[in-house]
C-alpha positions in Angstrom: 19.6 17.8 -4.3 16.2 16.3 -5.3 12.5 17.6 -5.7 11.1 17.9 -1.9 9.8 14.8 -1.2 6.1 16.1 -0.3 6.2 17.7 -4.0 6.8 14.6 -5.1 4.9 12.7 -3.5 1.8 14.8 -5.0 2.5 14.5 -8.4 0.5 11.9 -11.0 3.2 11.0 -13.5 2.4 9.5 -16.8 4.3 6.4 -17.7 7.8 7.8 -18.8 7.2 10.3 -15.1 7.0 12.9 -17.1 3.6 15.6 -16.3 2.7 18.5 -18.3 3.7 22.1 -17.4 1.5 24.9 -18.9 3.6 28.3 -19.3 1.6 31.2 -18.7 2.9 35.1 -18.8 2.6 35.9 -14.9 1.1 39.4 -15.6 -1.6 39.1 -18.4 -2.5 35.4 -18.1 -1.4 34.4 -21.8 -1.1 31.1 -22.2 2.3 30.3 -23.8 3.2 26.7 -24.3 2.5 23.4 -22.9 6.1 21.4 -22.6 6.8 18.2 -20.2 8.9 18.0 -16.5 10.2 15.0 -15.0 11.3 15.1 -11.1 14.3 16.9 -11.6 12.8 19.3 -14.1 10.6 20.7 -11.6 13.2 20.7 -9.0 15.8 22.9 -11.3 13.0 25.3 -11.9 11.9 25.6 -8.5 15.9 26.4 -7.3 17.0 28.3 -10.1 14.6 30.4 -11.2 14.0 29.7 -15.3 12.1 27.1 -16.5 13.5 23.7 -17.1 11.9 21.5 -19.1 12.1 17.8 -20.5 12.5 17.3 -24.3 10.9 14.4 -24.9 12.3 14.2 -28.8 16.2 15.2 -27.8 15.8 13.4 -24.5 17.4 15.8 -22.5 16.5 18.5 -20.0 16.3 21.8 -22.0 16.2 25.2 -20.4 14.1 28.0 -21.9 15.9 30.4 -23.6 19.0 29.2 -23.4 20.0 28.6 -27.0 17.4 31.2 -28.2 17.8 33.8 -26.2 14.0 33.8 -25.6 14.1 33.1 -21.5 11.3 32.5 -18.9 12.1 33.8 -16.0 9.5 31.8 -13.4 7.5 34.2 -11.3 5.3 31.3 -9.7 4.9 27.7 -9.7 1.2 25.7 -8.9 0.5 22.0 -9.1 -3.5 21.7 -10.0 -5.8 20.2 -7.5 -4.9 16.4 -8.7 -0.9 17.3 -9.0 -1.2 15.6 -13.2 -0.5 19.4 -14.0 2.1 22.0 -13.2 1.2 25.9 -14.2 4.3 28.0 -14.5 3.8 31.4 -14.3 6.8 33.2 -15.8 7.9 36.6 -17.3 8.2 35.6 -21.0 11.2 37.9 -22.9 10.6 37.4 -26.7 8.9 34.4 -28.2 7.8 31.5 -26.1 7.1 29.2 -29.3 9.8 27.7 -31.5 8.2 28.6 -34.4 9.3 32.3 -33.9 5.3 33.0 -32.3 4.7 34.5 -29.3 3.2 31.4 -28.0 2.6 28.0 -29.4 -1.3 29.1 -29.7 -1.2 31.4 -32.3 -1.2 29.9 -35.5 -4.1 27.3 -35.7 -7.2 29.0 -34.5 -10.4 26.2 -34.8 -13.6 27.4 -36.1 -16.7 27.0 -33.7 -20.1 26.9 -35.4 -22.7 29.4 -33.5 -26.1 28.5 -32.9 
C-alpha cells in the first residue's frame, strides 16, 4: 500500500520529498519536535498508529520510540493550508527529544529585548 493518492497529491515536498512534521502532545498543545516524512512515512503513521519518521542522517525510516522506549502514539494528523507542513498530534510517553528532554525546545531559550 501507498499514501492515498489525494494526500499526496496535496503535499509540497522539498527536493529530497521529504516535508516537515511538527510533533505536538494532543492534549496540552506542547510542541515536541520538528523531524522529516517522506511518502511512505506519512502513510505508516496514518495506518499504524505511531509516528514514523525519515532520518535524514541514518537514511532510514525511524519509528518513535522504538529503540528508546519513548513512543508517540498519534492521536491526529493535519496537513497546513499549503500541505509544506504536517502537524502530528500524539500522546507523548517519556521524552520526545534525544537529548533525554521532554522536547527538543527546552534547552536553548533566545533572549528578546523589551521595549
Amino acid at each position: 500500500m501507498s499514501l492515498d493518492s489525494k494526500i499526496a497529491a496535496r503535499l509540497k515536498r522539498n527536493p529530497e520529498g521529504l516535508v516537515p512534521a511538527i510533533a505536538q502532545q494532543f492534549d496540552t498543545g506542547e510542541v515536541l519536535m520538528l523531524a522529516w516524512m517522506n511518502d511512505e512515512a506519512l502513510h505508516r503513521t496514518l495506518t499504524t498508529g505511531r509516528a514514523t519518521y525519515w532520518s535524514r542522517s541514518r537514511g532510514e525510516f525511524w519509528v518513535k520510540g522504538d529503540t528508546s522506549g519513548h513512543v508517540q502514539h498519534v492521536k491526529a494528523v493535519a496537513l497546513d493550508c499549503d500541505g509544506d507542513t504536517v502537524l502530528v498530534k500524539v500522546d507523548q510517553v517519556g521524552a520526545a527529544c534525544h537529548t533525554g528532554d521532554r522536547t527538543c525546545f527546552d534547552a536553548d531559550q533566545l533572549q528578546i529585548p523589551l521595549g
